[in-house]
BAZA-913702 format. One line per 2 residues: number of its first residue (from 0); for each residue x negated, y, z negated of N, C-alpha, C. Coordinates in pm, whole numbers. Example, Ala and Ser with C-alpha at 12.3 -4.5 7.8 and 13.67 -1.06 7.14 Angstrom:
REM residues 2
0> -1319,-569,-780,-1230,-450,-780,-1320,-330,-780 | -1285,-225,-708,-1367,-106,-714,-1290,3,-787
//
This chain:
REM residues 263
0> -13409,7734,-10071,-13333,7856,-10101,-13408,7980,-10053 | -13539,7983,-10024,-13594,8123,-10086,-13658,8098,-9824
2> -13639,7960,-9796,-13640,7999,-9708,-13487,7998,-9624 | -13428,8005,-9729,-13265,8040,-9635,-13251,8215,-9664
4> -13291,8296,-9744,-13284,8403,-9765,-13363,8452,-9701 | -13470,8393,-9675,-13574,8490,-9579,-13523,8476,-9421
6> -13456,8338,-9402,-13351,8354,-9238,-13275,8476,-9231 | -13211,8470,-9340,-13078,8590,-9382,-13145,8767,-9297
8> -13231,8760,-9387,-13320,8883,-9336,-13358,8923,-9207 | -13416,8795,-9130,-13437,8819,-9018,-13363,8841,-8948
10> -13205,8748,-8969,-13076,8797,-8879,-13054,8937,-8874 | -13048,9021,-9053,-13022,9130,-9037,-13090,9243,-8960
12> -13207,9169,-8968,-13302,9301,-8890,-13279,9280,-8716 | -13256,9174,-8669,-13200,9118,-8553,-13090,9264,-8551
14> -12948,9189,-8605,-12860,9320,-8587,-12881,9460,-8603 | -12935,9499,-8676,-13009,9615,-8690,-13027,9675,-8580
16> -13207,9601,-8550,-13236,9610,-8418,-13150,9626,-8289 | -13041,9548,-8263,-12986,9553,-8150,-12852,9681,-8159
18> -12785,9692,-8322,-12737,9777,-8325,-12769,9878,-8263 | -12908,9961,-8329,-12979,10062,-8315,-12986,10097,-8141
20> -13015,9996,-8057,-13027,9965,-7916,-12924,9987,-7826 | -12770,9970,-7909,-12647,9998,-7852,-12615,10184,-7829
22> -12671,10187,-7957,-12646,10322,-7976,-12738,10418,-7928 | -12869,10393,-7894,-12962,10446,-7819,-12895,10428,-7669
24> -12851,10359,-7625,-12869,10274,-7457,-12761,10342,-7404 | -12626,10284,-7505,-12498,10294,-7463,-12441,10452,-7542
26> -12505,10523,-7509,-12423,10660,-7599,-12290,10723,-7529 | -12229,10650,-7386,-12177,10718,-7329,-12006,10628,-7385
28> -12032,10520,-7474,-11901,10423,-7468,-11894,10488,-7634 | -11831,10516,-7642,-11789,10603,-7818,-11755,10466,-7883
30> -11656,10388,-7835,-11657,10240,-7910,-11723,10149,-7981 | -11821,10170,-7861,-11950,10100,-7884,-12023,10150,-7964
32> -12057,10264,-7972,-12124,10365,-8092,-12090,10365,-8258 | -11933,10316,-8264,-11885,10331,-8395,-11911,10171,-8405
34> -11857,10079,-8353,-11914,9933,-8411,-12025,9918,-8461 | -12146,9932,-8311,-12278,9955,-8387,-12324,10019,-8539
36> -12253,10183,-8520,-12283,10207,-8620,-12275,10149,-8733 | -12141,10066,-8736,-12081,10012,-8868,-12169,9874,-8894
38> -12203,9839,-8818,-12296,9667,-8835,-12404,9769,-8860 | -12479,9858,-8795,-12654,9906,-8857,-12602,9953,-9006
40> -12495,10022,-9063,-12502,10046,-9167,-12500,9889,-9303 | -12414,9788,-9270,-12388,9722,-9317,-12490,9581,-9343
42> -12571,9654,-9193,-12701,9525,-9189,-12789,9631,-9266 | -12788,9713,-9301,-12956,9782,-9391,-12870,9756,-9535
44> -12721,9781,-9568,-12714,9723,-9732,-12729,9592,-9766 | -12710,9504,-9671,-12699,9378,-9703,-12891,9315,-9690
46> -12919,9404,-9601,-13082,9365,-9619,-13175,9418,-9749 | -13093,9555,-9769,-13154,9580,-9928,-13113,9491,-10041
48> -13001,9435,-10046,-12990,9330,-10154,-13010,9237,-10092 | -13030,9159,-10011,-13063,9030,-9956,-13213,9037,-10024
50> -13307,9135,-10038,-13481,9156,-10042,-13437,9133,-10190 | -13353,9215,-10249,-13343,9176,-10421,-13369,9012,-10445
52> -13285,8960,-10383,-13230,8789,-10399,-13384,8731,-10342 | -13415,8801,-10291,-13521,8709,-10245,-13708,8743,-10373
54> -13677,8863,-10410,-13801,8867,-10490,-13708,8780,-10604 | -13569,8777,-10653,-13589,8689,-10773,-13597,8555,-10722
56> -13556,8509,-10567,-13662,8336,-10623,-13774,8319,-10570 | -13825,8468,-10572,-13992,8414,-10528,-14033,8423,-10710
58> -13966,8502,-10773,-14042,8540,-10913,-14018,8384,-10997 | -13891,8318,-10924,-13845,8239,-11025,-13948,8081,-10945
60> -13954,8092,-10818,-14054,7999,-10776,-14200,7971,-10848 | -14242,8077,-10846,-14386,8146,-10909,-14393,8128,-11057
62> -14273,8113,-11111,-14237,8052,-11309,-14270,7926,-11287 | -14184,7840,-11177,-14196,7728,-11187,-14337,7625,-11154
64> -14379,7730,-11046,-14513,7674,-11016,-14601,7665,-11148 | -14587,7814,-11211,-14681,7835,-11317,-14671,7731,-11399
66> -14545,7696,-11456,-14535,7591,-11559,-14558,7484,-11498 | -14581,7441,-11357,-14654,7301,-11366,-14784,7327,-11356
68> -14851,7423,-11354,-15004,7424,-11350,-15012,7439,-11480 | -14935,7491,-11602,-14957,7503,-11705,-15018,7334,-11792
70> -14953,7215,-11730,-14924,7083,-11754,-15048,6978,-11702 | -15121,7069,-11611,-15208,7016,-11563,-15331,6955,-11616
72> -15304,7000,-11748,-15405,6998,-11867,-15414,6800,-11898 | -15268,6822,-11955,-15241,6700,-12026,-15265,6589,-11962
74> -15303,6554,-11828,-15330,6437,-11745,-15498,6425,-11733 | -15539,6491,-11816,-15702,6540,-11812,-15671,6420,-11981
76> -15614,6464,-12101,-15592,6372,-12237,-15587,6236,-12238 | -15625,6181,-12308,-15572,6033,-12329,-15435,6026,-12374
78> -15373,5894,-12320,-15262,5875,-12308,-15197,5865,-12491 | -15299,5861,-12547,-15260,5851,-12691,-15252,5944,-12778
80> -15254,6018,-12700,-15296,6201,-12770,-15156,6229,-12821 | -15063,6247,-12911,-15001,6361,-12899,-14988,6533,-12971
82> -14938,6565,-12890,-14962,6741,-12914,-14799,6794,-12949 | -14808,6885,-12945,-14685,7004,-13001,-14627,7070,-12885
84> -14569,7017,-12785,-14539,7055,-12630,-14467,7140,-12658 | -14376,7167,-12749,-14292,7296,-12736,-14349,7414,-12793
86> -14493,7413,-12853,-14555,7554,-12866,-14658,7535,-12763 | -14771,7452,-12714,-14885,7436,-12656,-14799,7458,-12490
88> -14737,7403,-12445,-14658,7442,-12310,-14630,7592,-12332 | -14510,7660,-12363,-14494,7778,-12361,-14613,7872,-12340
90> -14718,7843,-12459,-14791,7946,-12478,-14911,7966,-12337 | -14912,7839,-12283,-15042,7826,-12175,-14917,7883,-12064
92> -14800,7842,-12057,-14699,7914,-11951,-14723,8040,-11959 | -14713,8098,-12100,-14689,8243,-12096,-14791,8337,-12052
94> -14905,8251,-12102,-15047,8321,-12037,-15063,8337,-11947 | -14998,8212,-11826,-15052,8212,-11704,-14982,8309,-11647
96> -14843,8316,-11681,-14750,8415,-11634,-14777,8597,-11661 | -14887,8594,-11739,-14925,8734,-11776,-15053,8775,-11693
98> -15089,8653,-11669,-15222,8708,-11605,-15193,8678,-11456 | -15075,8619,-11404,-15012,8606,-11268,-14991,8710,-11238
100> -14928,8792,-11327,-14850,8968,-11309,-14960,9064,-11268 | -15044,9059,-11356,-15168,9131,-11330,-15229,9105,-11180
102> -15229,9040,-11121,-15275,8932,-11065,-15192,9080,-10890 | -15059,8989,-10876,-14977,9015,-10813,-14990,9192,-10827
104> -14988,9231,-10912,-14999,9426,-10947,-15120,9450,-10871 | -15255,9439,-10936,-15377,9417,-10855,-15385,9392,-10694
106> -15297,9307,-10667,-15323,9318,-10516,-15215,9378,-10437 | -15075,9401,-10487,-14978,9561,-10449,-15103,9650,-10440
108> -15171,9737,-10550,-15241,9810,-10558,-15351,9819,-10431 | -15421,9683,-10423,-15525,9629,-10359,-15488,9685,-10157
110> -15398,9610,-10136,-15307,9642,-10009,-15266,9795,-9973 | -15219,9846,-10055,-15195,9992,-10061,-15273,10089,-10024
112> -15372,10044,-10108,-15485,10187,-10150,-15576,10141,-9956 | -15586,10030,-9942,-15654,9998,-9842,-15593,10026,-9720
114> -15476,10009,-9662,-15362,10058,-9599,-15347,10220,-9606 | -15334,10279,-9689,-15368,10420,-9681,-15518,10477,-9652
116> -15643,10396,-9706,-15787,10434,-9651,-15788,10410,-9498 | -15788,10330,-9473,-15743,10264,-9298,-15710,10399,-9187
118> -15585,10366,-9262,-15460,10466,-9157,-15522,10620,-9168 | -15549,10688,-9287,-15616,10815,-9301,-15721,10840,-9228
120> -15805,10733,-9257,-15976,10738,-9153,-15923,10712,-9025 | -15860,10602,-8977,-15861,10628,-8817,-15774,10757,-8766
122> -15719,10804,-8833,-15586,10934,-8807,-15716,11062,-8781 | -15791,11049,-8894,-15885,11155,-8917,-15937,11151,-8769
124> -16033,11048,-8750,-16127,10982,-8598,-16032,11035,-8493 | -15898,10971,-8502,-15791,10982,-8334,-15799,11196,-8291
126> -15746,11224,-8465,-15738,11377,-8448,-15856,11453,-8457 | -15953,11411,-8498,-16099,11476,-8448,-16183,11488,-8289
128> -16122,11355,-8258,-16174,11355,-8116,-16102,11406,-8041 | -15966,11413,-8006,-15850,11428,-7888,-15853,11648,-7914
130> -15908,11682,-8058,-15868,11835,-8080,-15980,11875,-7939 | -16061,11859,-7892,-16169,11903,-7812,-16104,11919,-7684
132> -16031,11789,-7602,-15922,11768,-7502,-15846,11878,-7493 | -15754,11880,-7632,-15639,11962,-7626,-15698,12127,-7627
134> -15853,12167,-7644,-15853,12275,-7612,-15832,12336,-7449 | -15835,12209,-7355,-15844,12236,-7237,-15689,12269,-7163
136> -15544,12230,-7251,-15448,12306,-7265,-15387,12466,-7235 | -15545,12489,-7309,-15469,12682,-7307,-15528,12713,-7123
138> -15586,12649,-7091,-15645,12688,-6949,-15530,12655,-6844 | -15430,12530,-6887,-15369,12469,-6812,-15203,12568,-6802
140> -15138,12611,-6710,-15050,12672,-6684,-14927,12616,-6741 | -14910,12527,-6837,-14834,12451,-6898,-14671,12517,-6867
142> -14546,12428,-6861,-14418,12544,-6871,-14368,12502,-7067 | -14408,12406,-7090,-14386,12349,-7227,-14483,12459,-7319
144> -14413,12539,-7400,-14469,12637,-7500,-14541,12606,-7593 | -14477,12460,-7677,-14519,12404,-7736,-14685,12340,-7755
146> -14684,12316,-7657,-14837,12280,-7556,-14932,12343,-7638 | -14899,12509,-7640,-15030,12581,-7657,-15022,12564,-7785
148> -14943,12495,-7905,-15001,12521,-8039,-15027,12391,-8050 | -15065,12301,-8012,-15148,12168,-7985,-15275,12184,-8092
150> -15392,12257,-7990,-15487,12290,-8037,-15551,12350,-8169 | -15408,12400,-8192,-15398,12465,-8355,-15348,12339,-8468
152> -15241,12278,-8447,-15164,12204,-8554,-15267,12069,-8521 | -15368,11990,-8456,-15449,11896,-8451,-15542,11924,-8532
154> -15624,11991,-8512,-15756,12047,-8624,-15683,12074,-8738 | -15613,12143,-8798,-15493,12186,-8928,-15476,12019,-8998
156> -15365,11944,-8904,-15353,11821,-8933,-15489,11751,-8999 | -15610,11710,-8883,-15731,11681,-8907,-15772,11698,-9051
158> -15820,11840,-9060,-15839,11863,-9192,-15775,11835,-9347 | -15639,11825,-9317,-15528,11812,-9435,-15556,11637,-9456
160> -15582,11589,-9352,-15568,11468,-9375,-15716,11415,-9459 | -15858,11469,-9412,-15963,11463,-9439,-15973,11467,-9552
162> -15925,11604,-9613,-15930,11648,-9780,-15801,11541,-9847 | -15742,11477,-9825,-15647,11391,-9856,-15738,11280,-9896
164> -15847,11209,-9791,-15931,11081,-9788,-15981,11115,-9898 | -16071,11280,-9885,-16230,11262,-10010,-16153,11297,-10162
166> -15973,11379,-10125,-15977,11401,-10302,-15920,11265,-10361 | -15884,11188,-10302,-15830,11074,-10377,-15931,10944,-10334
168> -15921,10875,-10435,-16055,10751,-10452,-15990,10620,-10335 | -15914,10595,-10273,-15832,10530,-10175,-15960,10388,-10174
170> -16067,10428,-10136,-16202,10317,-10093,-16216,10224,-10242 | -16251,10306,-10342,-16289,10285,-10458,-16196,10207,-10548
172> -16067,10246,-10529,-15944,10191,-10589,-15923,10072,-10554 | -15970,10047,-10389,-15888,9908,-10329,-16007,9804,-10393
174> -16121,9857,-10361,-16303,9787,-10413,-16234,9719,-10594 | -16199,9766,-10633,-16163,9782,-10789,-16111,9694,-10801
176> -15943,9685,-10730,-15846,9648,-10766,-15873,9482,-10651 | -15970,9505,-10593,-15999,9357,-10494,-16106,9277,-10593
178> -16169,9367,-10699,-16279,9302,-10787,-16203,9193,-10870 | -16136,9305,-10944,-15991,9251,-11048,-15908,9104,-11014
180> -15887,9114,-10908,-15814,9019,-10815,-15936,8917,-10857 | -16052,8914,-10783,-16087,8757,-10766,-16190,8740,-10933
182> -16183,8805,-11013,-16207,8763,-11157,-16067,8681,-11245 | -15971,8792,-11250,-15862,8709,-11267,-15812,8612,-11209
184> -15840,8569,-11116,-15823,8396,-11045,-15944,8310,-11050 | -16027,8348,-11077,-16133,8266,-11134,-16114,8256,-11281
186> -16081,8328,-11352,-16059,8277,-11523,-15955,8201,-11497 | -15808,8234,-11402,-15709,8157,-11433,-15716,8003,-11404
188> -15832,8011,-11312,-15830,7886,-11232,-15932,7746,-11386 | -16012,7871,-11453,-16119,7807,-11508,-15986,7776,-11644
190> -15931,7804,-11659,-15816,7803,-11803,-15730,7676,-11785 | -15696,7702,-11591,-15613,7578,-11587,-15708,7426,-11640
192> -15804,7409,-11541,-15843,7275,-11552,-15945,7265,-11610 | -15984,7338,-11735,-16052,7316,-11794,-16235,7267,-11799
194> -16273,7401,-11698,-16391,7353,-11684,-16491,7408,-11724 | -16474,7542,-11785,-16566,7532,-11907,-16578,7489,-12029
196> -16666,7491,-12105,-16679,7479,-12249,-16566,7585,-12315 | -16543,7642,-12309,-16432,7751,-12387,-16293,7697,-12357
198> -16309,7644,-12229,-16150,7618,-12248,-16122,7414,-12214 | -16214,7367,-12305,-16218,7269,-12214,-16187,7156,-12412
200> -16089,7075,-12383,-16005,7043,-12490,-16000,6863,-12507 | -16010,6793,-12360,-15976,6698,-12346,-16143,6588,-12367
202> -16206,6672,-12415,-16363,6551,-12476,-16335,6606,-12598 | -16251,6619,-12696,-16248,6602,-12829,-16173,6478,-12897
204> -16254,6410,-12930,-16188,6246,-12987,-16054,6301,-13115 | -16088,6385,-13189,-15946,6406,-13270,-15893,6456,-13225
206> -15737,6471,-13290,-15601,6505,-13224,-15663,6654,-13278 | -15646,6647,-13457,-15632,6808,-13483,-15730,6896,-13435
208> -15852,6874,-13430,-15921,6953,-13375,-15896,6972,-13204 | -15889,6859,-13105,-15810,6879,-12982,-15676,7011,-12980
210> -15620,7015,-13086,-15475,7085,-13086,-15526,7220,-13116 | -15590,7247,-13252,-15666,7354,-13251,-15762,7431,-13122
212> -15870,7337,-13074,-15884,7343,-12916,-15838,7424,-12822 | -15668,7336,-12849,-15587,7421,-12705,-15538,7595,-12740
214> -15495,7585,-12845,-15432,7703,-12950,-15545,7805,-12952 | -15714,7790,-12933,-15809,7914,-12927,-15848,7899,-12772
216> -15828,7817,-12657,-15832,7851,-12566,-15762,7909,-12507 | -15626,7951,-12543,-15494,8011,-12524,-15513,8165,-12570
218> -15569,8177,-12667,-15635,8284,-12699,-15764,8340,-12657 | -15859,8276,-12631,-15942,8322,-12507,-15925,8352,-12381
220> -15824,8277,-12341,-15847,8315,-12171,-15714,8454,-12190 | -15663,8491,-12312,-15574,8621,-12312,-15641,8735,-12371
222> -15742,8709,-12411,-15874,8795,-12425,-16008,8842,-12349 | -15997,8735,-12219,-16071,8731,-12073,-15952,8795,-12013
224> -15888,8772,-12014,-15760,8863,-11916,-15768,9015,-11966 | -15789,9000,-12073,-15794,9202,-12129,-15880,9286,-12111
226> -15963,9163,-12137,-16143,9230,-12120,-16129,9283,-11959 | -16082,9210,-11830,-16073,9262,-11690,-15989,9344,-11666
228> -15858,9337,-11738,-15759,9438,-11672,-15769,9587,-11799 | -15822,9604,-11913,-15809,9699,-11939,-15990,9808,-11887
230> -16062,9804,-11871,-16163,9868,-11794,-16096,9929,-11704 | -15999,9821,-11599,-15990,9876,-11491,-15840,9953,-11526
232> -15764,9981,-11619,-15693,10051,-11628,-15717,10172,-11683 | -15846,10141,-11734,-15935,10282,-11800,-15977,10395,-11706
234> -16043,10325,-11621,-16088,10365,-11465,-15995,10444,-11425 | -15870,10359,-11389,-15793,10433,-11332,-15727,10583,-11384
236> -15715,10553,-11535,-15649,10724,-11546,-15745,10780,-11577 | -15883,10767,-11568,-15994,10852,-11595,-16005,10946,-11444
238> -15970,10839,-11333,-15957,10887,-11213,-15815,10998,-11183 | -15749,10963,-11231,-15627,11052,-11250,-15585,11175,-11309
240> -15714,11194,-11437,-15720,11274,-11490,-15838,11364,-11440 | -15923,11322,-11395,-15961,11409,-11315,-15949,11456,-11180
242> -15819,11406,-11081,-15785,11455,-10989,-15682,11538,-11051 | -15652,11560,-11143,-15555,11635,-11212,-15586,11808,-11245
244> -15736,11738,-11339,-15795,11863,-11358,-15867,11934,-11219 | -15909,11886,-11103,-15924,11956,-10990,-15838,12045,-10942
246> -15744,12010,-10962,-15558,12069,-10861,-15556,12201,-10983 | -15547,12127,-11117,-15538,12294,-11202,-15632,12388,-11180
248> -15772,12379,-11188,-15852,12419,-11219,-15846,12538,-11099 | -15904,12681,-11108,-15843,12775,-11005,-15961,12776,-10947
250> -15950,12781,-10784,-16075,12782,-10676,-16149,12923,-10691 | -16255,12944,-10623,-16381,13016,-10682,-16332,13147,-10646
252> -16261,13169,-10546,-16217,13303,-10515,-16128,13366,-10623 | -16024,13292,-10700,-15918,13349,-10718,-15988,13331,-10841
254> -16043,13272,-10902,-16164,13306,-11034,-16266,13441,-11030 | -16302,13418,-10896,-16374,13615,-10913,-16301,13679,-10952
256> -16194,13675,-10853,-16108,13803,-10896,-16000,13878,-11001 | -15984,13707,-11122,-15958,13714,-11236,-16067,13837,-11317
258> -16214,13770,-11278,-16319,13815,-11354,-16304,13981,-11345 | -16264,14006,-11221,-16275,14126,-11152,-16152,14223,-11187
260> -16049,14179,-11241,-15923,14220,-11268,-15993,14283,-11436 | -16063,14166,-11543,-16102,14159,-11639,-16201,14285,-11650
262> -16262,14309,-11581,-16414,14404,-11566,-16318,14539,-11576
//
């Protein structure tokens, strides 16, 4: 299913694409212009809900996976064990599924923040070096007007983009949110199969204490999950709040001259 929806997509962006191409190429056939148009409009709604359909069976794939890793436990037990599958399943499902989320958020975040550090720093580099070039412009007899404010809106750009990199944490955030990432898959991984002592259930010869077992390892590894994701959610609006208070706070000039208004 989830790779017949992802075909779906590609067709649309196919039409899209070639739409878009009709109407670029062929601007002189008006016919041709309104069809196109009507397939590019109809291929971007049907690709925005086609992407819906497709995150719910990746979400609903990702349940199902979870609940068989949740199960993975019980083939570790003796065959004579029995347990309480309709609370001990759920609850190791539900965990895994909470710390999956985190998981998946963490590396949105992770991708992002890194994707914007990237693109900013080389933008910064491309428009730092080429502004030196473009001073050689005003010498050149250019008939394009435009030309001569080159040299002005590159350095401008440059800079806007620079103070963009150092006021926001972009490096620090992705470092963070890439830490987060491989702690939470190492607890999840250590929860599934049981290989530490904390979460490890299946060398206990009794049932009740085995059952008890599973019921505080269920509760530990949702207390290892908190312990990682709330720090780093601490972090984050500590970071927020003080890019906050920077933007209010009034720059040194327009503070003299408060002082100076005051005097």
């Amino acid at each position: 299913m989830l790779f017949f929806l992802k075909l779906i997509d590609y067709l649309l962006a196919a039409v899209a694409i070639a739409s878009f191409g009709i109407i670029y190429f062929d601007s002189s056939n008006q016919e041709h212009i309104i069809a196109a148009s009507v397939a590019l409009t109809l291929a971007i709604g049907l690709f925005i809900f086609n992407r819906q359909s497709v995150n719910s069976a990746k979400r609903k794939a990702e349940r199902n996976q979870l609940s068989k890793r949740a199960k993975l436990y019980t083939s570790l037990l003796s065959k004579d064990t029995q347990l309480d599958h309709n609370t001990v399943l759920p609850a190791r499902t539900k965990a895994l599924e909470y710390s999956q989320e985190l998981i998946d958020d963490y590396k949105s975040s992770r991708d992002l923040n890194r994707t914007l550090y990237y693109v900013l720093q080389i933008s910064t580099v491309i428009l730092s070096g080429v502004t030196p070039i473009l001073v050689l412009v005003d010498k050149l007899e250019a008939g394009q007007n435009w030309l001569k404010w080159l040299p002005v809106i590159c350095p401008a750009v440059a800079s806007i983009v620079a103070s963009v990199v150092t006021s926001f944490p972009f490096e620090k955030n992705w470092m963070a949110a890439n830490t987060a990432v491989e702690l939470l898959e190492s607890e999840q991984e250590k929860f599934i199969l049981g290989i530490t002592p904390a979460y490890r259930c299946y060398d206990i010869p009794e049932e009740d204490k085995q059952q008890q077992k599973i019921s505080q390892a269920v509760e530990l590894f949702i207390n290892q999950v908190n312990s990682i994701h709330l720090p780093q959610a601490q972090q984050q609006t500590d970071s927020d709040q003080v890019n906050k208070e920077r933007q209010d706070s009034p720059k040194p000039e327009e503070a003299t001259t408060e002082q100076r208004l005051v005097v």
